[in-house]
PDB file of N, H, CA, C and O in Angstrom:
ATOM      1  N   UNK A   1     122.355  64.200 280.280  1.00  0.00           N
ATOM      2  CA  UNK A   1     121.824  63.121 281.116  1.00  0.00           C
ATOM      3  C   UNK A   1     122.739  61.900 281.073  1.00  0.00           C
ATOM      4  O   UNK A   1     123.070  61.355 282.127  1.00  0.00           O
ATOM      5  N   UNK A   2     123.186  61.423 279.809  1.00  0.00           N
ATOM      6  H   UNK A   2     122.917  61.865 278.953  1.00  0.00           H
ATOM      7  CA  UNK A   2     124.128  60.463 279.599  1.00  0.00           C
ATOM      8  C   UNK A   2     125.060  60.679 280.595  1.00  0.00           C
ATOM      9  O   UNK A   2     125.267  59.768 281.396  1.00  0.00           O
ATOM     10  N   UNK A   3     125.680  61.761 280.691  1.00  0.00           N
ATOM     11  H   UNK A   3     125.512  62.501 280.040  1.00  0.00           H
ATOM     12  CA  UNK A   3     127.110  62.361 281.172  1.00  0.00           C
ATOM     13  C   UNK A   3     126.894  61.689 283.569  1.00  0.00           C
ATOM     14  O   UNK A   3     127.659  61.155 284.373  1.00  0.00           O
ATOM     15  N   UNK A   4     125.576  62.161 283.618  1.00  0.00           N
ATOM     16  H   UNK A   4     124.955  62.594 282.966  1.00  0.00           H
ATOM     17  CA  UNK A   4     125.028  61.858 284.582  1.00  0.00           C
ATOM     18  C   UNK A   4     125.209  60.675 284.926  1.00  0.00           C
ATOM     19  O   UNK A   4     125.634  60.394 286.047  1.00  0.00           O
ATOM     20  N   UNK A   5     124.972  59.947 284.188  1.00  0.00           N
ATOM     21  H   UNK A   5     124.627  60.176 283.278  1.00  0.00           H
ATOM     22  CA  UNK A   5     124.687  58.612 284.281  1.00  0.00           C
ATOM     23  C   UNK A   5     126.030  57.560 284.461  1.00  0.00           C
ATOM     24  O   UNK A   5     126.270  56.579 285.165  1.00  0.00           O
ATOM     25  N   UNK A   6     126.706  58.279 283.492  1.00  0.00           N
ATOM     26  H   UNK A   6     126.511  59.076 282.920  1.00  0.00           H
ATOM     27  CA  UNK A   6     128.174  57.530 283.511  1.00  0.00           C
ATOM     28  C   UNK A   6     128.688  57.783 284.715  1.00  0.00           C
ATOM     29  O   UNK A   6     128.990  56.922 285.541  1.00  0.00           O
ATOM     30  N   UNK A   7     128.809  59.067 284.856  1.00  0.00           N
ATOM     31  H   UNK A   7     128.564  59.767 284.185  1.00  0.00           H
ATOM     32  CA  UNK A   7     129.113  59.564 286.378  1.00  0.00           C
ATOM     33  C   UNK A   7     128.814  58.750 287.786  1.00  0.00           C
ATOM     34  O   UNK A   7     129.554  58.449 288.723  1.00  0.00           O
ATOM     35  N   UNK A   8     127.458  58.531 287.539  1.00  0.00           N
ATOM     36  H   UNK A   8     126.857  58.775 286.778  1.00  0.00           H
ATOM     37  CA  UNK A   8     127.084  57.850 288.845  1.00  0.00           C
ATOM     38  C   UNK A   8     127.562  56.404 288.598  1.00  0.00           C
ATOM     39  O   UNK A   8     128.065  55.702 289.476  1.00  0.00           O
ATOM     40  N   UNK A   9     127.288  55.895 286.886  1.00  0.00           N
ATOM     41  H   UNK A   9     126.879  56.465 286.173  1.00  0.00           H
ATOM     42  CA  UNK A   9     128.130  54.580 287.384  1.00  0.00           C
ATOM     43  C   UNK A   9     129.873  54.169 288.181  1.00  0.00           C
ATOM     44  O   UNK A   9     130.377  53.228 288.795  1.00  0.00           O
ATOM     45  N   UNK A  10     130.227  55.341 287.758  1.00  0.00           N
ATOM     46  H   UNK A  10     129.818  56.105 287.259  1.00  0.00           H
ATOM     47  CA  UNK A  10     131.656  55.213 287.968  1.00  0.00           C
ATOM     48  C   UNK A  10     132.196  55.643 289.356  1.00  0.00           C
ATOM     49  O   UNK A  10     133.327  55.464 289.807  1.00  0.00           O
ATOM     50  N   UNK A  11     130.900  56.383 290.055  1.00  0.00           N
ATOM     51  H   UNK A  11     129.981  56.528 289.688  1.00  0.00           H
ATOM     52  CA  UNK A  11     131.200  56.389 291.170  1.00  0.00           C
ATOM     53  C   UNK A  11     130.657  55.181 292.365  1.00  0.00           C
ATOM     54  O   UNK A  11     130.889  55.095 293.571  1.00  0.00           O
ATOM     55  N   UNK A  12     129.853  54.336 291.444  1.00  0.00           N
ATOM     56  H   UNK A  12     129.665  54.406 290.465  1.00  0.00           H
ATOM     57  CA  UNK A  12     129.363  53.290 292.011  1.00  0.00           C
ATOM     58  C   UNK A  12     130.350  52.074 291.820  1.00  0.00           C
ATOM     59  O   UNK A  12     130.477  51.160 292.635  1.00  0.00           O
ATOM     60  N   UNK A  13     130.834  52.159 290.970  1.00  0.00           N
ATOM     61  H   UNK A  13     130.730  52.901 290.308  1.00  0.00           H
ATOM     62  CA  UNK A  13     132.242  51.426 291.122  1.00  0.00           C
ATOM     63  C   UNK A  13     133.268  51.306 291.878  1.00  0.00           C
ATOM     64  O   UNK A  13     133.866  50.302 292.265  1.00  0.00           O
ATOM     65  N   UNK A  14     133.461  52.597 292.096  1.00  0.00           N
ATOM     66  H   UNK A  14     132.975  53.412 291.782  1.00  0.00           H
ATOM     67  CA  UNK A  14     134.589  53.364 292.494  1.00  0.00           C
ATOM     68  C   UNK A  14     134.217  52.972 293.966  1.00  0.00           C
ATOM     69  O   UNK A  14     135.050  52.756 294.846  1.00  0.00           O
ATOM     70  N   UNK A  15     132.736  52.901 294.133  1.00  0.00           N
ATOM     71  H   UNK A  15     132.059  53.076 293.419  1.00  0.00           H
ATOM     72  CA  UNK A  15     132.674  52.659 295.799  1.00  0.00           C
ATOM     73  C   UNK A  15     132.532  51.034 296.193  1.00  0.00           C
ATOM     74  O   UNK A  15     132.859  50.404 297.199  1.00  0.00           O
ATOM     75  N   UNK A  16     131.954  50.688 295.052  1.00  0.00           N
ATOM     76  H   UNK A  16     131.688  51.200 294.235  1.00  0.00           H
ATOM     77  CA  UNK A  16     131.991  48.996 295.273  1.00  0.00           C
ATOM     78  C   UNK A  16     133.406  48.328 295.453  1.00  0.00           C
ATOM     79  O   UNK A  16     133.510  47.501 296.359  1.00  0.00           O
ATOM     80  N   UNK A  17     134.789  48.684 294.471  1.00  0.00           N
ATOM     81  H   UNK A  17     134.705  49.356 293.735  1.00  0.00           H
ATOM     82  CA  UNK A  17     135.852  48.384 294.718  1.00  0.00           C
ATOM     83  C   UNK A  17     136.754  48.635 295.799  1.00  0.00           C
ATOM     84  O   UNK A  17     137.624  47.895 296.259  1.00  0.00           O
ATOM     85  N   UNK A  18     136.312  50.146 296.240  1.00  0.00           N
ATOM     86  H   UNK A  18     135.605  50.747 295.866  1.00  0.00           H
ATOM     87  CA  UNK A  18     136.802  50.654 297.699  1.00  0.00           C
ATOM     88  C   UNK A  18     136.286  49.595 298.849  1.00  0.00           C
ATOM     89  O   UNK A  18     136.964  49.051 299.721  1.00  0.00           O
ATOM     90  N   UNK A  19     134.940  49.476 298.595  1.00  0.00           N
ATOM     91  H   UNK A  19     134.389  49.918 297.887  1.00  0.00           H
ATOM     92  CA  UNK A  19     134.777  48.438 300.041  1.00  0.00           C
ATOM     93  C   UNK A  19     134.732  47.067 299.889  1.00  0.00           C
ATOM     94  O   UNK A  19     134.357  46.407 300.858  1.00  0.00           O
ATOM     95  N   UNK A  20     135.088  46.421 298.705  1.00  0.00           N
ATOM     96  H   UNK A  20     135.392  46.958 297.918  1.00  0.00           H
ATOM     97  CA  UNK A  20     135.706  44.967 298.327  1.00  0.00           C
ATOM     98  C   UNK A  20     137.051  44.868 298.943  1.00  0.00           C
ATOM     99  O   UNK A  20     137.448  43.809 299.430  1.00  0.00           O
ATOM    100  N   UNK A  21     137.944  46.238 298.925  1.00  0.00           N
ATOM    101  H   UNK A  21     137.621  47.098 298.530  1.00  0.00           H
ATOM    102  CA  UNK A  21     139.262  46.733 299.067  1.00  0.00           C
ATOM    103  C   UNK A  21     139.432  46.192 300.900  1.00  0.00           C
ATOM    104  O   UNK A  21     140.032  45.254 301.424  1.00  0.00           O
ATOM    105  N   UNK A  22     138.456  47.474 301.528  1.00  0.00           N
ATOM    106  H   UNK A  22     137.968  48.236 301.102  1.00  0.00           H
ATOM    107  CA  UNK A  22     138.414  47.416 302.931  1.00  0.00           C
ATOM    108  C   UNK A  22     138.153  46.076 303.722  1.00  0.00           C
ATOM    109  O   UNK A  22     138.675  45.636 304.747  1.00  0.00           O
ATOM    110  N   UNK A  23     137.122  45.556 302.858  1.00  0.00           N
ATOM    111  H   UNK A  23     136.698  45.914 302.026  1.00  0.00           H
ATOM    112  CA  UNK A  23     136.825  44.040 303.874  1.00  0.00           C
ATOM    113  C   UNK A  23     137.568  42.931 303.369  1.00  0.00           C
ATOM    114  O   UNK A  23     137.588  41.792 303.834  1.00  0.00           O
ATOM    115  N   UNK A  24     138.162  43.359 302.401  1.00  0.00           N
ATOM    116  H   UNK A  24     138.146  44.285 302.024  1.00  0.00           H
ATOM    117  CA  UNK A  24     139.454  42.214 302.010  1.00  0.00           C
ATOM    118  C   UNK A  24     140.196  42.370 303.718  1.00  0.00           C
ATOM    119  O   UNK A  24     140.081  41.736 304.767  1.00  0.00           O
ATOM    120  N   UNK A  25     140.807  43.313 303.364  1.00  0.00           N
ATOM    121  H   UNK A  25     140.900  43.828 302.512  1.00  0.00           H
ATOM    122  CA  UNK A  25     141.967  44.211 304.266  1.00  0.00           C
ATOM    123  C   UNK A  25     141.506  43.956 305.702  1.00  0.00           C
ATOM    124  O   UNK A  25     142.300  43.593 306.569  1.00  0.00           O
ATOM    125  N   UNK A  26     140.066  44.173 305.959  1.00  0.00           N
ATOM    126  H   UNK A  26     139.420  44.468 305.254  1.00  0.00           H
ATOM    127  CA  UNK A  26     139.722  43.881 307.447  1.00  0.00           C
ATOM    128  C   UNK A  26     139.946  42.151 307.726  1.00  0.00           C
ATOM    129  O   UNK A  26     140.726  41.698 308.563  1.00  0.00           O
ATOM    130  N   UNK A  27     139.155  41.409 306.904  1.00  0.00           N
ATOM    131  H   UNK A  27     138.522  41.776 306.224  1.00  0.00           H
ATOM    132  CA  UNK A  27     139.037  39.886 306.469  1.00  0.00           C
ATOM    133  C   UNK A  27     140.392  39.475 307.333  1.00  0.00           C
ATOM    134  O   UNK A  27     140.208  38.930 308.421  1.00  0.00           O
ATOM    135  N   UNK A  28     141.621  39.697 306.923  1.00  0.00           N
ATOM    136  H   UNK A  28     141.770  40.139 306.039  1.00  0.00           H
ATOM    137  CA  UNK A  28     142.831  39.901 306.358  1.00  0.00           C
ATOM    138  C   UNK A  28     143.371  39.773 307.916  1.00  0.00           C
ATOM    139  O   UNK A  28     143.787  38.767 308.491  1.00  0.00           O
ATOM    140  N   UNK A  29     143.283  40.601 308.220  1.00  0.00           N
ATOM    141  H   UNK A  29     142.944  41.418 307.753  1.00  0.00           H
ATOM    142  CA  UNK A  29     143.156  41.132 309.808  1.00  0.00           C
ATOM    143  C   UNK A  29     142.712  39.909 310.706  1.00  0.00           C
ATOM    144  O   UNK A  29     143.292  39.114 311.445  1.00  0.00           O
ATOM    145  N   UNK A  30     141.574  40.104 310.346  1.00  0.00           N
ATOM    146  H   UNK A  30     141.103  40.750 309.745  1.00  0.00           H
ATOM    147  CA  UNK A  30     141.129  39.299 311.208  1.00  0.00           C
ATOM    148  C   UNK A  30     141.569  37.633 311.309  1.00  0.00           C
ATOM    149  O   UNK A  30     141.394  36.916 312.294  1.00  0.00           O
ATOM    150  N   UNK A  31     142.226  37.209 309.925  1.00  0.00           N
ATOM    151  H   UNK A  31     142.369  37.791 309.125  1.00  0.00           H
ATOM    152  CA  UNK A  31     142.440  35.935 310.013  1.00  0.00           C
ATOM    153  C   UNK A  31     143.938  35.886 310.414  1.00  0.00           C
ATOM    154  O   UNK A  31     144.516  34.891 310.852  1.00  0.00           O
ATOM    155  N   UNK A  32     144.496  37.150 310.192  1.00  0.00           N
ATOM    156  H   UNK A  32     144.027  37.958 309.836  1.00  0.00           H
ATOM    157  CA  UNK A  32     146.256  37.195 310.933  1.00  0.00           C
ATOM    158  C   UNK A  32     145.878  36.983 312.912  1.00  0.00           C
ATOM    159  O   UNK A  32     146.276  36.091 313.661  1.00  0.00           O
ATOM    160  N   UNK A  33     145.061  38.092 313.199  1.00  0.00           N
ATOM    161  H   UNK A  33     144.737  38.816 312.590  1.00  0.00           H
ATOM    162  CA  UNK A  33     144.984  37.540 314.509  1.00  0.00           C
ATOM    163  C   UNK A  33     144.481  36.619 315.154  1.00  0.00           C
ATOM    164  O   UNK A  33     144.887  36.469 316.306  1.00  0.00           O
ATOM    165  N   UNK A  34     143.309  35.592 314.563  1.00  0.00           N
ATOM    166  H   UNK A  34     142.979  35.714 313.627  1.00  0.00           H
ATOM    167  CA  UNK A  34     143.146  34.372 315.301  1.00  0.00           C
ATOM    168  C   UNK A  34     144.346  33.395 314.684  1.00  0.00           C
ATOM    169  O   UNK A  34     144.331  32.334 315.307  1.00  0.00           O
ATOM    170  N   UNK A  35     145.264  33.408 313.777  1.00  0.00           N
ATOM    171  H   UNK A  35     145.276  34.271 313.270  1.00  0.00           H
ATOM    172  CA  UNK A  35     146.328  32.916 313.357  1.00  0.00           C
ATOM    173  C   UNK A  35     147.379  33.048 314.652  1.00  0.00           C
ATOM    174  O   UNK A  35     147.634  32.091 315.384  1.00  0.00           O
ATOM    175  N   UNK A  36     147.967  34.425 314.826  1.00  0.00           N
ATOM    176  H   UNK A  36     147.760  35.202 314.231  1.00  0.00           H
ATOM    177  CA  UNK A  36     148.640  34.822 315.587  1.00  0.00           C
ATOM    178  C   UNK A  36     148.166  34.019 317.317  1.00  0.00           C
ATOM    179  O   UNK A  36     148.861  33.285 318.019  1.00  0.00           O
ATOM    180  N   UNK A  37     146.687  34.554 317.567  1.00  0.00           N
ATOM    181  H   UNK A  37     146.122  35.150 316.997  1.00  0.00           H
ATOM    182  CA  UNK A  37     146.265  34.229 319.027  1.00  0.00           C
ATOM    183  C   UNK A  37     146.201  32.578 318.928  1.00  0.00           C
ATOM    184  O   UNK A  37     145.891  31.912 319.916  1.00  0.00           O
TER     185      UNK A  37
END
């Protein structure tokens, strides 16, 4: 059960940092093109 548990935390990580990652990256985007326009 432990083993479970770690598991899911680490994939809850793993997904929280992925989409901290993405909306950085979109963010990012978005402030290059009203920069740019």
């Amino acid at each position: 059960m432990e083993c479970v548990l770690a598991y899911v935390a680490d994939l809850g990580s793993f997904l929280h940092g992925f989409s901290y990652l993405f909306l950085t990256e979109w963010g990012l985007k978005k402030v290059t093109t009203a920069i740019i326009h």
